[in-house]
BASE-435302 format. One record per residue: residue number from 1; residue in one letter; x, y negated, z of N, C-alpha, C, CB in turn. Coordinates in steps of 0.001 Angstrom, whole numbers. Glycine has a CB too. Layout:
<sites>
SITE:num:residu:nx:ny:nz:cax:cay:caz:cx:cy:cz:cbx:cby:cbz
SITE:NUM:A:X:Y:Z:X:Y:Z:X:Y:Z:X:Y:Z
...
</sites>
This chain:
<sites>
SITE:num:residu:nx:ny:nz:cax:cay:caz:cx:cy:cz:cbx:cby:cbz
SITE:1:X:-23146:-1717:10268:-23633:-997:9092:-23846:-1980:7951:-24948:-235:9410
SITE:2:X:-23182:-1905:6426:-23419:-2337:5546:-22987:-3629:5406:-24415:-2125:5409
SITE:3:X:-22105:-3664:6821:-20914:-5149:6542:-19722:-4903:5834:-20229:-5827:7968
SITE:4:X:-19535:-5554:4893:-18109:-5470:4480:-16852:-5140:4675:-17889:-6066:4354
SITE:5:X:-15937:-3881:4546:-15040:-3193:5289:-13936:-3429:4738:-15247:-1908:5442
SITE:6:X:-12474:-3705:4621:-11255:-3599:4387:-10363:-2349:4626:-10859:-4506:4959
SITE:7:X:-9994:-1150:4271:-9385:-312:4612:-8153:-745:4165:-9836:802:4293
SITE:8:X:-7277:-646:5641:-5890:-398:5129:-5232:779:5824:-5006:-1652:5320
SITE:9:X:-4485:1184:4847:-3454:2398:4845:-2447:2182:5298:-3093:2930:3756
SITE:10:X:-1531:2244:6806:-271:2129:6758:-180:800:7556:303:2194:5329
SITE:11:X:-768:397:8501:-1095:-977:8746:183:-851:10231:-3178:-1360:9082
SITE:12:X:922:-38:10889:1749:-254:11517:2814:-792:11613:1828:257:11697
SITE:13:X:3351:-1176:10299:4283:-1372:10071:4569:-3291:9854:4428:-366:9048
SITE:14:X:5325:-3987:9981:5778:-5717:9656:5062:-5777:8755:7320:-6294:9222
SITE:15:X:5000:-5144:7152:4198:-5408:6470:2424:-5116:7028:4732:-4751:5371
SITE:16:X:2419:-4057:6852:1159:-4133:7423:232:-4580:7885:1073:-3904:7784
SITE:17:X:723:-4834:9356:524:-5645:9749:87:-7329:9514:1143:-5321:10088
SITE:18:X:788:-7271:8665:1129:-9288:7846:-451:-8954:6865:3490:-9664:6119
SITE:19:X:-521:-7797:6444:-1890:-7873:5581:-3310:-7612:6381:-1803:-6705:4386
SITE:20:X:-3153:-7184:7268:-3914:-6880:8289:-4592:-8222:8252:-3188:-6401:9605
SITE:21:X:-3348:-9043:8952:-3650:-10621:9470:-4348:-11611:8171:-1950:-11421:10000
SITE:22:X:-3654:-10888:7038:-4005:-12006:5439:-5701:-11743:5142:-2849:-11263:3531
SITE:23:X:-5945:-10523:5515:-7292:-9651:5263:-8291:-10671:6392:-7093:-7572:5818
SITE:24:X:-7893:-10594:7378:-8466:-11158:8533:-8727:-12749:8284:-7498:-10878:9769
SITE:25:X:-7458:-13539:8109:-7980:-14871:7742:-9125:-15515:6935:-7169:-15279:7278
SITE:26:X:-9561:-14074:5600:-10114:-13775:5018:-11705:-13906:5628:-9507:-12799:4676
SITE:27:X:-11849:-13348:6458:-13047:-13429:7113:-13618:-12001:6774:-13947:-14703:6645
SITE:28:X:-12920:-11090:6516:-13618:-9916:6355:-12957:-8777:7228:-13667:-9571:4876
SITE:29:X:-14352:-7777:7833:-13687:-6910:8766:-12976:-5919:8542:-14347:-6478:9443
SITE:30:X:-12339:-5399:9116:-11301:-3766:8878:-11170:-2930:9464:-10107:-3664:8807
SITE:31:X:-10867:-1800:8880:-10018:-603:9509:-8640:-106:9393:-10545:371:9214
SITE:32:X:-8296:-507:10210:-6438:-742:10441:-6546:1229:10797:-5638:-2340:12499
SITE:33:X:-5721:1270:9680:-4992:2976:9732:-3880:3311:10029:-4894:3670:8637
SITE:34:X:-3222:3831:11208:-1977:4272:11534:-1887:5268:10944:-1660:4430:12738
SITE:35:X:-569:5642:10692:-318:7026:9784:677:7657:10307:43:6867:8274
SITE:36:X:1183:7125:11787:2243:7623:12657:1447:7769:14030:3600:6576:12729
SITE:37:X:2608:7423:14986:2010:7988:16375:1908:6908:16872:2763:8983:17304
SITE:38:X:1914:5082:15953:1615:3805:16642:588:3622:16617:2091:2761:16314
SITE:39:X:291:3005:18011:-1158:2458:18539:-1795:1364:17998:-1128:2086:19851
SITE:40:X:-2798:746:17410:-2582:31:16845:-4154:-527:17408:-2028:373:15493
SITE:41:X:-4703:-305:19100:-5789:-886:19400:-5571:-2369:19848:-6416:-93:20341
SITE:42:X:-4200:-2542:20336:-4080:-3750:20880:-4122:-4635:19709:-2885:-3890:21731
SITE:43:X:-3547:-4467:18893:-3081:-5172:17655:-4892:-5687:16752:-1838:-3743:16555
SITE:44:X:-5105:-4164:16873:-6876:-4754:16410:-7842:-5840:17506:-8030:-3110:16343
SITE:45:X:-7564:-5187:18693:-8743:-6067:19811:-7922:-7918:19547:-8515:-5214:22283
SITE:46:X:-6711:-8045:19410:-6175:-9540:19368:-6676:-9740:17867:-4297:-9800:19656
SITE:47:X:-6894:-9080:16947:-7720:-9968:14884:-8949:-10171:15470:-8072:-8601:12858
SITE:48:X:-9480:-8974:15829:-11101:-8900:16505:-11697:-10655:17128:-10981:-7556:18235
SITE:49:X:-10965:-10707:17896:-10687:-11849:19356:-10326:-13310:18837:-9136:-11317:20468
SITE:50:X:-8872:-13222:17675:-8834:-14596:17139:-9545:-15005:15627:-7344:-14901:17074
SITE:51:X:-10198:-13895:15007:-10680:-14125:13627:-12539:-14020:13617:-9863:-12821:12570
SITE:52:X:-12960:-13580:14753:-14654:-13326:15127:-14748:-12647:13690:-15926:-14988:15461
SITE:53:X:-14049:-11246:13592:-14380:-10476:13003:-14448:-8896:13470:-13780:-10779:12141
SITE:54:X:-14832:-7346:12979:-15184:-6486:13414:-13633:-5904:13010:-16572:-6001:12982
SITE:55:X:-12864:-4940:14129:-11731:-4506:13572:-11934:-2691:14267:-10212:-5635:14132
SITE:56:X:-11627:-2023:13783:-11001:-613:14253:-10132:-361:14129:-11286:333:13966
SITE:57:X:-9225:184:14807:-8434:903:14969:-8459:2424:14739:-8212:593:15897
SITE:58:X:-7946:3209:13514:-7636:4327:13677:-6734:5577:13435:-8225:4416:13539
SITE:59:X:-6187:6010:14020:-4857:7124:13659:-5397:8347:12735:-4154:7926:15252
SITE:60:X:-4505:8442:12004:-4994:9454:10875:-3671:10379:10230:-5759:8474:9538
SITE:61:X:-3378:11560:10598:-2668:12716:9758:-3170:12762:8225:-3004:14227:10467
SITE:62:X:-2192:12635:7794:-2383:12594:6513:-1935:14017:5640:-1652:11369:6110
SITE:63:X:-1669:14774:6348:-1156:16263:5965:-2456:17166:6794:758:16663:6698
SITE:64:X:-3043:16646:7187:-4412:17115:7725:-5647:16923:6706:-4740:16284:9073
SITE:65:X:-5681:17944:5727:-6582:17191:5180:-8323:17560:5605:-6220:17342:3681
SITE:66:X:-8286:18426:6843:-9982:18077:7385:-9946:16317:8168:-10568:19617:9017
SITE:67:X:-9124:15991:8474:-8895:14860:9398:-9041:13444:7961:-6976:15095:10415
SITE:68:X:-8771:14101:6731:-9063:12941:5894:-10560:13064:5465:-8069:12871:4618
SITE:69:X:-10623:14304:5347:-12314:14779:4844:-13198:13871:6306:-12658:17240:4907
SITE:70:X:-13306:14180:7221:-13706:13596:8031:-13647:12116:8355:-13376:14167:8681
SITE:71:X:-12750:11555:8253:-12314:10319:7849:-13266:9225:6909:-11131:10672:7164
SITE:72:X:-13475:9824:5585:-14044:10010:5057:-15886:10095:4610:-13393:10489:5170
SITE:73:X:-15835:11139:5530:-17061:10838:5857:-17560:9829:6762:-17454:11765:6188
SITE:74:X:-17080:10046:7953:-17274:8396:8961:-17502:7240:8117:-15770:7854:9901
SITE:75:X:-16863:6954:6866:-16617:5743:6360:-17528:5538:5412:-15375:5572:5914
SITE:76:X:-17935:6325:5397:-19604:6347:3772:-20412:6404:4684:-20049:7980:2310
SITE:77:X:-20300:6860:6266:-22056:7175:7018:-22282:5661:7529:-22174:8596:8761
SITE:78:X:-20920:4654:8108:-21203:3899:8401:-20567:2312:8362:-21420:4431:9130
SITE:79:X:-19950:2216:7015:-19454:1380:6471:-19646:1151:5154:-18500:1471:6716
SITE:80:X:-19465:-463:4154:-19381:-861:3145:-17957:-1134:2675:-20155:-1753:3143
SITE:81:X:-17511:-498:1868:-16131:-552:1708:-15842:-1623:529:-15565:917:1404
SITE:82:X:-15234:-2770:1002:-14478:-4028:-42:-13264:-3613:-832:-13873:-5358:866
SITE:83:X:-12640:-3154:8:-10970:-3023:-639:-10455:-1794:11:-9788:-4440:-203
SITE:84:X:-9510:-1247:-544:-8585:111:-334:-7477:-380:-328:-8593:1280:-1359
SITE:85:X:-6640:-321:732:-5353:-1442:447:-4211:-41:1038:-5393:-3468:1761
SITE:86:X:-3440:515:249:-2629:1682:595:-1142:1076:378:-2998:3073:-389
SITE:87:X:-626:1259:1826:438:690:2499:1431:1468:2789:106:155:3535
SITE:88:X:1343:3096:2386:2180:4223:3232:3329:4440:2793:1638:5527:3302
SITE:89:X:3931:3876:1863:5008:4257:1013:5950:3781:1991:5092:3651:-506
SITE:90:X:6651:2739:2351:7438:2243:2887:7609:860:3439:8065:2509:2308
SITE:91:X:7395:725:4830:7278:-185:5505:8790:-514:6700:5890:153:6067
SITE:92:X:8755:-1185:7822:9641:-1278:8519:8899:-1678:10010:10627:-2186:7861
SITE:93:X:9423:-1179:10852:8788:-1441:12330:9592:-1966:13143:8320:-312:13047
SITE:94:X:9714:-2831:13791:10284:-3921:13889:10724:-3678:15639:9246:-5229:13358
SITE:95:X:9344:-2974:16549:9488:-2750:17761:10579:-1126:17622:7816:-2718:18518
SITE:96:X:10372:-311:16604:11169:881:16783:12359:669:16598:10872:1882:16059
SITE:97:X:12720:-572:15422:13803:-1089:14584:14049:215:13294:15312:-1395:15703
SITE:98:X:12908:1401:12593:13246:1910:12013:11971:1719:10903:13733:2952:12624
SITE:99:X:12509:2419:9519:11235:2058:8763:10573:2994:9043:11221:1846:7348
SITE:100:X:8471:2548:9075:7783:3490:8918:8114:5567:8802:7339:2825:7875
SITE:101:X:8550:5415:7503:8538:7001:6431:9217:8084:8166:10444:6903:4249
SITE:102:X:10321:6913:8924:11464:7952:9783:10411:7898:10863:13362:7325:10289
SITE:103:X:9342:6959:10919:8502:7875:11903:7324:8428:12095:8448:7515:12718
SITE:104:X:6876:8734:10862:5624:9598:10117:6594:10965:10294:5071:9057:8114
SITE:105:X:5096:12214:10486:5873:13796:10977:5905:14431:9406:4667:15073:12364
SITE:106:X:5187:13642:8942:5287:14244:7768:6256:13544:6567:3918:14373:7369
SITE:107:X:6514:14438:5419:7406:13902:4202:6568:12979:2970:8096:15331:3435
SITE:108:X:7081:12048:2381:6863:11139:1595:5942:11497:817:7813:10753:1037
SITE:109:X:5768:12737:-276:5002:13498:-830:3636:13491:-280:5548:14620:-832
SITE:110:X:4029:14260:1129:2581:14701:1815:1950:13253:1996:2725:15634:3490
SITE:111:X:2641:12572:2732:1790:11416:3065:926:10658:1360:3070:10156:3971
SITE:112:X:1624:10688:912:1211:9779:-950:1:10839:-1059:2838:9975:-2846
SITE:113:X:-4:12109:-1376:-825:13204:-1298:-2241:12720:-376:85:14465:-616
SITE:114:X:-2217:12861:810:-3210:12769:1524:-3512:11348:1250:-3004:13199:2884
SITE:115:X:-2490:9762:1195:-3423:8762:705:-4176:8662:-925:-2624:7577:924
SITE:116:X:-3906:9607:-1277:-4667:10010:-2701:-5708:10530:-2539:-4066:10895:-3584
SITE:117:X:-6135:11436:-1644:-7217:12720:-1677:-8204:11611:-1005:-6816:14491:-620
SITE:118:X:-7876:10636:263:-8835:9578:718:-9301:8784:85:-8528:8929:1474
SITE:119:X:-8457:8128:-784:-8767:7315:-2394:-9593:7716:-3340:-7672:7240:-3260
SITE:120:X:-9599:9253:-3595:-10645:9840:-4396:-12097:9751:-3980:-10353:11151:-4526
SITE:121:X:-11674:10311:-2634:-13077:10264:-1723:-13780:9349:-1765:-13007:10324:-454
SITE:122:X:-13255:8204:-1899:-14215:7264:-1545:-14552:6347:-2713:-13749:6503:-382
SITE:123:X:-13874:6427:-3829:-14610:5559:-4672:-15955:5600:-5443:-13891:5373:-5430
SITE:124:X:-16333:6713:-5697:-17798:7402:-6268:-18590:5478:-4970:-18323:10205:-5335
SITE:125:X:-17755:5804:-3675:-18784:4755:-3055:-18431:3166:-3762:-18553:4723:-1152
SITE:126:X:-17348:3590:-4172:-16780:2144:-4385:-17114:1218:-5581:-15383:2261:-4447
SITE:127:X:-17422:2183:-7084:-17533:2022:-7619:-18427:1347:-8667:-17225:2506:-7397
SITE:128:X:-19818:1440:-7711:-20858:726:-8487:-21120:-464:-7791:-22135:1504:-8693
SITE:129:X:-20108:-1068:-6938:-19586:-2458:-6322:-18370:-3055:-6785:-19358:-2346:-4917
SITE:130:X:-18417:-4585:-6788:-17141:-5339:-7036:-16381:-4820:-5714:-17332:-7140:-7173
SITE:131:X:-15379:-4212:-5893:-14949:-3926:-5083:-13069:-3734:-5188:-15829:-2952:-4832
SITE:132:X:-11899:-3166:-4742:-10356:-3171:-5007:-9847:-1995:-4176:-9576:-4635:-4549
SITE:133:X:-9082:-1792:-5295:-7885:-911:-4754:-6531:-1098:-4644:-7822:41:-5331
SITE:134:X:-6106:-1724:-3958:-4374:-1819:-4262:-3329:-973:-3466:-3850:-3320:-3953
SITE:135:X:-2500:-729:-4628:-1361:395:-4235:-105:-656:-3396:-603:1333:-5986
SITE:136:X:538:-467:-2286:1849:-1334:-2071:3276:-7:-2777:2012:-1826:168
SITE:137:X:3865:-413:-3993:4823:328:-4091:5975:-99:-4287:4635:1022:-4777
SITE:138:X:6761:31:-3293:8447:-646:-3581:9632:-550:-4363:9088:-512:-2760
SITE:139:X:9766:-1061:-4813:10667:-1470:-6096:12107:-1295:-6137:10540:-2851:-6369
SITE:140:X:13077:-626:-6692:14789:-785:-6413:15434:-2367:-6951:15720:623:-7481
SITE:141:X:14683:-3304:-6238:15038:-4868:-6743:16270:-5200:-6919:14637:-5902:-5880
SITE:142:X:17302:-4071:-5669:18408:-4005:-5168:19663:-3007:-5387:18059:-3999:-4168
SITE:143:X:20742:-2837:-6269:21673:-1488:-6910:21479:-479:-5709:23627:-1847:-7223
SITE:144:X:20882:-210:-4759:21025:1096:-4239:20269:2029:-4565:20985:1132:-3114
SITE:145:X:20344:2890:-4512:19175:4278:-4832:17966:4740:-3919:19989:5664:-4843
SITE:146:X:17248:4420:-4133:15795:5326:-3285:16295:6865:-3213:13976:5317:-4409
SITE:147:X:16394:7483:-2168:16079:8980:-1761:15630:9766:-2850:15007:9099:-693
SITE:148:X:16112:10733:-3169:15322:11398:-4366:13556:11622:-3834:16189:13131:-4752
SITE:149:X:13524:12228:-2710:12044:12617:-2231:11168:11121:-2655:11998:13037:-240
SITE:150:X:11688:9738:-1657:11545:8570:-2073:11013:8027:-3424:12538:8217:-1895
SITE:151:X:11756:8439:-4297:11854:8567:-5803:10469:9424:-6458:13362:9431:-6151
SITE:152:X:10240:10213:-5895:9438:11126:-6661:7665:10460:-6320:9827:12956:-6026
SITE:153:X:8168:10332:-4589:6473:9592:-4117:6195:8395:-4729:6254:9137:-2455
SITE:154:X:7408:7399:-5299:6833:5917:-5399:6524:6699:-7184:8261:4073:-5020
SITE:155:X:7007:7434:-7984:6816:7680:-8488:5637:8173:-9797:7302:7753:-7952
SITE:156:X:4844:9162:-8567:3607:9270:-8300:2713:8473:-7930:3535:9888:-7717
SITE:157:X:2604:7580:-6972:2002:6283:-6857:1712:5759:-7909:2646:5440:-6259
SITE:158:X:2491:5205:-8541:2638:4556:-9704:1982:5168:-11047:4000:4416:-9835
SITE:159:X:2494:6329:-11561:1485:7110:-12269:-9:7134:-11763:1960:8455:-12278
SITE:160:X:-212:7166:-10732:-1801:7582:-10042:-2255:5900:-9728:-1707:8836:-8153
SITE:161:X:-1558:5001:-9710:-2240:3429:-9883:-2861:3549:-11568:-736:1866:-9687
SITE:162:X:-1856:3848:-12426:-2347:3766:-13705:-3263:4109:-14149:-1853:4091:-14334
SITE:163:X:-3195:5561:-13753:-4829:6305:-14238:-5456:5871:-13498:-5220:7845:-14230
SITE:164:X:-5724:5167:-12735:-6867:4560:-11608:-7346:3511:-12266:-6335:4030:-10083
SITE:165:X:-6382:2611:-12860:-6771:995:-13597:-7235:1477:-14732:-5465:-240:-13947
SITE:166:X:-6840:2942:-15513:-7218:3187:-17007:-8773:3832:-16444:-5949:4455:-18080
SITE:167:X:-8852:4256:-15746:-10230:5313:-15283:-10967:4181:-14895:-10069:6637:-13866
SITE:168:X:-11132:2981:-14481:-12002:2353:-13061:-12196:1089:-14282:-10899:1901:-11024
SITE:169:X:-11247:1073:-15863:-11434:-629:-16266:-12926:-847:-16722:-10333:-1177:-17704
SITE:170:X:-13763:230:-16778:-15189:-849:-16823:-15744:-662:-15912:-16268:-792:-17846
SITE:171:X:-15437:-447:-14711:-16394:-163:-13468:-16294:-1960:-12745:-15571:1446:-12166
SITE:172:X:-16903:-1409:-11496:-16689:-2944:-10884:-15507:-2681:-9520:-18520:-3706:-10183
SITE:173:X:-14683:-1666:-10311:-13669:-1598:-9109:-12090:-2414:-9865:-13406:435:-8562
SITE:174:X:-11448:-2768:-9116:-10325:-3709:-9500:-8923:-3218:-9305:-10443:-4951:-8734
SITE:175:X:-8173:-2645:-9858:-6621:-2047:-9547:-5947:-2565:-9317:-5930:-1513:-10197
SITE:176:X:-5089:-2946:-8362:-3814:-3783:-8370:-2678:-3130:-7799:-3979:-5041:-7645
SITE:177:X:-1216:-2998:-8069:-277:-2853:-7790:802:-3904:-7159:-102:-2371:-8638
SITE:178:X:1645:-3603:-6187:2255:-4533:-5472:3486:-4342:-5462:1851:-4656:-4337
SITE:179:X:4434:-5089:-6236:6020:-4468:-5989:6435:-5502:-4976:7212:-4432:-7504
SITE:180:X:7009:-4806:-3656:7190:-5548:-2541:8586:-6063:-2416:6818:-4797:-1426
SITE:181:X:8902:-7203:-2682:10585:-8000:-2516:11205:-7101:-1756:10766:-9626:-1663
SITE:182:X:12559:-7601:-1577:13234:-6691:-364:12968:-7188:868:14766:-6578:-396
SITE:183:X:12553:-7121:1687:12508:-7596:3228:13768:-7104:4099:11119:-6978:3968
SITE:184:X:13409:-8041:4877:14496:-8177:6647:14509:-6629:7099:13474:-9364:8388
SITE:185:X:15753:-6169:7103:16004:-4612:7985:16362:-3621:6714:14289:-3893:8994
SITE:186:X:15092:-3709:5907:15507:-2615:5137:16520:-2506:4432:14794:-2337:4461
SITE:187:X:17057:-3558:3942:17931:-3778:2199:19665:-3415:3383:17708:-6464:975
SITE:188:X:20133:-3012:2109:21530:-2896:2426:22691:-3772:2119:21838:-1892:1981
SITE:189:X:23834:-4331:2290:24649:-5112:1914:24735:-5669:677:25506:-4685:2144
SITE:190:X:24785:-6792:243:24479:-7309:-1046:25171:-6511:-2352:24923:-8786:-1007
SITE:191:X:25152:-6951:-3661:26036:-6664:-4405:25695:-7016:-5499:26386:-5600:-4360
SITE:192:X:26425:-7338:-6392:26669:-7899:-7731:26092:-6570:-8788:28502:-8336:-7920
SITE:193:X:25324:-7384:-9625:24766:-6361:-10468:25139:-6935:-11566:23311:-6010:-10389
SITE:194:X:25966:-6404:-12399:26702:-7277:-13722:27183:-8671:-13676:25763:-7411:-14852
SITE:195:X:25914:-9590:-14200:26089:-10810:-14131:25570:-11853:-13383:25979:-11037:-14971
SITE:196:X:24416:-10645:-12737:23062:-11173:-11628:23978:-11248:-10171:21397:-9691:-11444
SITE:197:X:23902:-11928:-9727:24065:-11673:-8600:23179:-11348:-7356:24607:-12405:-8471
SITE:198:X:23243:-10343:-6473:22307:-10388:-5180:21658:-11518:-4672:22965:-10014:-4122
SITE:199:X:22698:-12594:-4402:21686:-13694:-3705:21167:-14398:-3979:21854:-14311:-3078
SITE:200:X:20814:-14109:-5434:20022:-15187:-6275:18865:-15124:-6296:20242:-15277:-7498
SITE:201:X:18327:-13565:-5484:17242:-12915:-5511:16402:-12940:-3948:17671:-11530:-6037
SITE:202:X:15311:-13183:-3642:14694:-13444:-2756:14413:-12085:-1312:13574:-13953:-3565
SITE:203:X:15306:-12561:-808:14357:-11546:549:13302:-12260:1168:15319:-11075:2004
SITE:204:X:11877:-11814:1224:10867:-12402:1143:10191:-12351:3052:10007:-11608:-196
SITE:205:X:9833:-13119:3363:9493:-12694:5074:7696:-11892:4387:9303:-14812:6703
SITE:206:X:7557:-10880:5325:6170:-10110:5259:5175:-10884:5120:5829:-9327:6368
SITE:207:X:4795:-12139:6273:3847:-13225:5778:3546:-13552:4194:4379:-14454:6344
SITE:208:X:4279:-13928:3485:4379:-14733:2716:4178:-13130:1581:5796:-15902:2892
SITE:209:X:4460:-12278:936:4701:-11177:797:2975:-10475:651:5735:-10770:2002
SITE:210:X:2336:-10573:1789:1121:-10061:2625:-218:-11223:1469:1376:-10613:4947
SITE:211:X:221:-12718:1538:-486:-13563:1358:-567:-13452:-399:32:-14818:2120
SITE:212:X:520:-13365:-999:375:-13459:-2172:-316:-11490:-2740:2043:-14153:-2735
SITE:213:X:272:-10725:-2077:-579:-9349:-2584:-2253:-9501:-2224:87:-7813:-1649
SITE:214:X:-2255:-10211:-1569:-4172:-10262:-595:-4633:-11359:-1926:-4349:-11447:1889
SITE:215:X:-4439:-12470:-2125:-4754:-13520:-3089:-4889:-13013:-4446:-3744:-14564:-3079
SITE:216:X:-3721:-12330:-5004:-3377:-11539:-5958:-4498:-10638:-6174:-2174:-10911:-5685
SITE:217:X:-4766:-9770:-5686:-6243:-8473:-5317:-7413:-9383:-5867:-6668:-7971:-3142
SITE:218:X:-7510:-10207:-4997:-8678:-10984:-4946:-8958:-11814:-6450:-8484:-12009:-3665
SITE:219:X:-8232:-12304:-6877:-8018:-12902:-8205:-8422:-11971:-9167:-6621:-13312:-8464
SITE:220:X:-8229:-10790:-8976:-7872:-9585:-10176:-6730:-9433:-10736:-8575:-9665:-11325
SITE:221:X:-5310:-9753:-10245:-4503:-9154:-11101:-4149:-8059:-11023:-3663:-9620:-11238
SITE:222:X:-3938:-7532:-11869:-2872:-5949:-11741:-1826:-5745:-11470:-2597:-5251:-12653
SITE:223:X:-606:-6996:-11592:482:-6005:-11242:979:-7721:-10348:1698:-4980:-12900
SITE:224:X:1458:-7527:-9142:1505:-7950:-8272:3203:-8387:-7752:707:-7107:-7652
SITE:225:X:4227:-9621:-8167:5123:-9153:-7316:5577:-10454:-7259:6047:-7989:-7668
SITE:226:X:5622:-10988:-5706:6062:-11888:-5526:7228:-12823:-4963:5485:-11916:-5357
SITE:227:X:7144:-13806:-5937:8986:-14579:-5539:9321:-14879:-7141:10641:-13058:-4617
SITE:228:X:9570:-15852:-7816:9795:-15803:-9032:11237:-14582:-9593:9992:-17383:-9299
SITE:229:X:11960:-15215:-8342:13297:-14641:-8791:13185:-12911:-8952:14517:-15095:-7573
SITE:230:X:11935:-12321:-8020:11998:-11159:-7787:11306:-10386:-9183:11357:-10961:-6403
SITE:231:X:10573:-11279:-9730:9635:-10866:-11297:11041:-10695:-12085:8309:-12440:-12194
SITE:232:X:12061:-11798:-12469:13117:-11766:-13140:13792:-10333:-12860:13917:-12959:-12804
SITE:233:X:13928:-10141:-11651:14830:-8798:-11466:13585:-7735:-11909:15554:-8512:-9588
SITE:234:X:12611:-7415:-11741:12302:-6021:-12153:12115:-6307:-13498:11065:-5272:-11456
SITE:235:X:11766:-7026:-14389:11918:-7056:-15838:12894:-6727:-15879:11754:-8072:-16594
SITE:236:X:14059:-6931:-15630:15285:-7139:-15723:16060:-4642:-15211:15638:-9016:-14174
SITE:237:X:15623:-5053:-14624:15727:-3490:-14237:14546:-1893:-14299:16010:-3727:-12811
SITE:238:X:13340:-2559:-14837:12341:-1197:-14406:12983:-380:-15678:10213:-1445:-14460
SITE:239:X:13284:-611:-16721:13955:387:-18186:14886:1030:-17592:14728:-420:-19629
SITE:240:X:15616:587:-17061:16939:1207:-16231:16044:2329:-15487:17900:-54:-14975
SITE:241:X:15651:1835:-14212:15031:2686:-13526:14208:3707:-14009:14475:2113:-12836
SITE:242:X:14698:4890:-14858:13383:5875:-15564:12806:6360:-14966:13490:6867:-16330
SITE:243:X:12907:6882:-13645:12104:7880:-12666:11389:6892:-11988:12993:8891:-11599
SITE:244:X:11059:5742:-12681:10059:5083:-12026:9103:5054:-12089:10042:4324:-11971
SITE:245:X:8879:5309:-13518:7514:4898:-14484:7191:5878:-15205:7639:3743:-15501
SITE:246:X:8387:7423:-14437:8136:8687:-15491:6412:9229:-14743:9810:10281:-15304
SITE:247:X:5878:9998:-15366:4637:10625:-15063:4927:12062:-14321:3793:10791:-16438
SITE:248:X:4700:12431:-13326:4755:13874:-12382:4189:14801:-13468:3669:13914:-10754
SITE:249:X:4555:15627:-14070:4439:17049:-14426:3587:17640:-13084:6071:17806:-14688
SITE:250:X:4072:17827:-12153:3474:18930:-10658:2798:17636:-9875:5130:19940:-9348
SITE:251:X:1987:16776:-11203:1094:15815:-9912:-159:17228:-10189:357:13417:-10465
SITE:252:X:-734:17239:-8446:-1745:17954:-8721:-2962:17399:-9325:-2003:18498:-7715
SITE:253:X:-3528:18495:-10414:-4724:17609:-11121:-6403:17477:-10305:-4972:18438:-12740
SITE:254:X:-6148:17974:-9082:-7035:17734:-8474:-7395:16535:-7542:-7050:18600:-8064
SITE:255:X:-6145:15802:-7778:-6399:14496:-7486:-6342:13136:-8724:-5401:14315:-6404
SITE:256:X:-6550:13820:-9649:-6447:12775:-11081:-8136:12005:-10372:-6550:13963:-13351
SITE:257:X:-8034:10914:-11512:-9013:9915:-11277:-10165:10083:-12468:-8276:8420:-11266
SITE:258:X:-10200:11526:-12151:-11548:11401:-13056:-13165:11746:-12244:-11317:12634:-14398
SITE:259:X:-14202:10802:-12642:-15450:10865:-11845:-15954:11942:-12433:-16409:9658:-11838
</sites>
């Protein structure tokens, strides 16, 4: 009670995981959130065991929203919440060999949805503490196309980071956004983008990835993306990308960020 808590969102996954561990080195305790059907007690009892810190483990439907309400409550009756670290967008699992999204029951939307409605919930607690929120949202670093569904959730994310940093900038809560390099598994065959070429650009291992978004938070920055070469490419491409940075018309306004 009233020890310092880390929530992460999405913690099953290589990434995840890697922040799990960055959080942990940290010296502060957590609640590792599955958002699929992975177990994730073993994974907590070994941070618990090598970091002499407090870890939980817990599975959470995110299209359930008494299971977030409840959630929720558990976490205001008997925790101090440090950071909100939301991971659900897109990860990769390394033991399934598939990413995260293909093994969540639910669609991209729902899941962004329900890690929004938990986000709301809890900052009223968060707020009159130094405290963080960071979004992980992945970036087209790479000429292929995100999924339209894909498209619409990182979408939303992104709009709903903003009003979060514009709503929260005189509080003592901290916004940060994370555009995540391409990593091992996910990215598809290279390719020449005009004059840029693919391999000039960093595929980043999750460690390293994990360390600079956790440092990053902690510092206060806002917008988060690491690898030099990888900053060059999204300057270089977010104008291009319009459905990146467009604002949802059908975001529901019952999850806007107003107290």
């Amino acid at each position: 009670m009233n020890t310092p808590y880390t929530i992460l969102l999405g913690a099953e996954g290589e990434l995840g995981r890697a922040l799990a561990r960055e959080v942990a080195r940290k010296g502060c305790n957590l609640l590792i959130v599955s958002t699929t059907s992975i177990d994730l007690l073993r994974f907590a009892i070994g941070l618990q065991l090598k970091h002499d810190i407090q870890v939980h483990a817990i599975k959470l439907d995110l299209s359930n929203q008494e299971e977030i309400q409840a959630l929720t409550k558990r976490i205001k009756d008997q925790y101090e919440v440090r950071a909100l670290i939301n991971n659900i967008t897109c990860d990769w699992s390394s033991r399934e060999n598939k990413s995260i999204s293909e093994l969540a029951k639910d669609d991209f939307q729902t899941r962004f949805r329900g890690a929004a409605m938990l986000t709301m919930n809890l900052l009223p607690q968060m707020r009159n503490h130094s405290t963080f929120v960071q979004h992980i949202i992945p970036f087209p670093f790479r000429k292929e196309q995100f999924s339209t569904d894909l498209q619409h959730s990182v979408a939303k994310m992104y709009s709903f980071t903003k009003e979060l940093e514009e709503e929260l900038k005189h509080s003592g809560v901290s916004v940060s956004m994370v555009h995540t390099a391409p990593m091992k598994n996910i990215m598809q065959k290279m390719e020449n983008i005009g004059r840029i070429f693919e391999e000039d650009f960093q595929t980043l291992a999750p460690g390293f990835i994990a360390m600079k978004a956790i440092n990053g938070m902690l510092r206060g920055d806002h917008l988060i993306i690491p690898g030099l070469r990888n900053k060059i490419q999204f300057f270089l491409n977010r104008q291009a990308t319009s459905w990146f940075r467009a604002t949802e018309e059908s975001f529901d306004s019952g999850l806007q960020p107003s107290m």
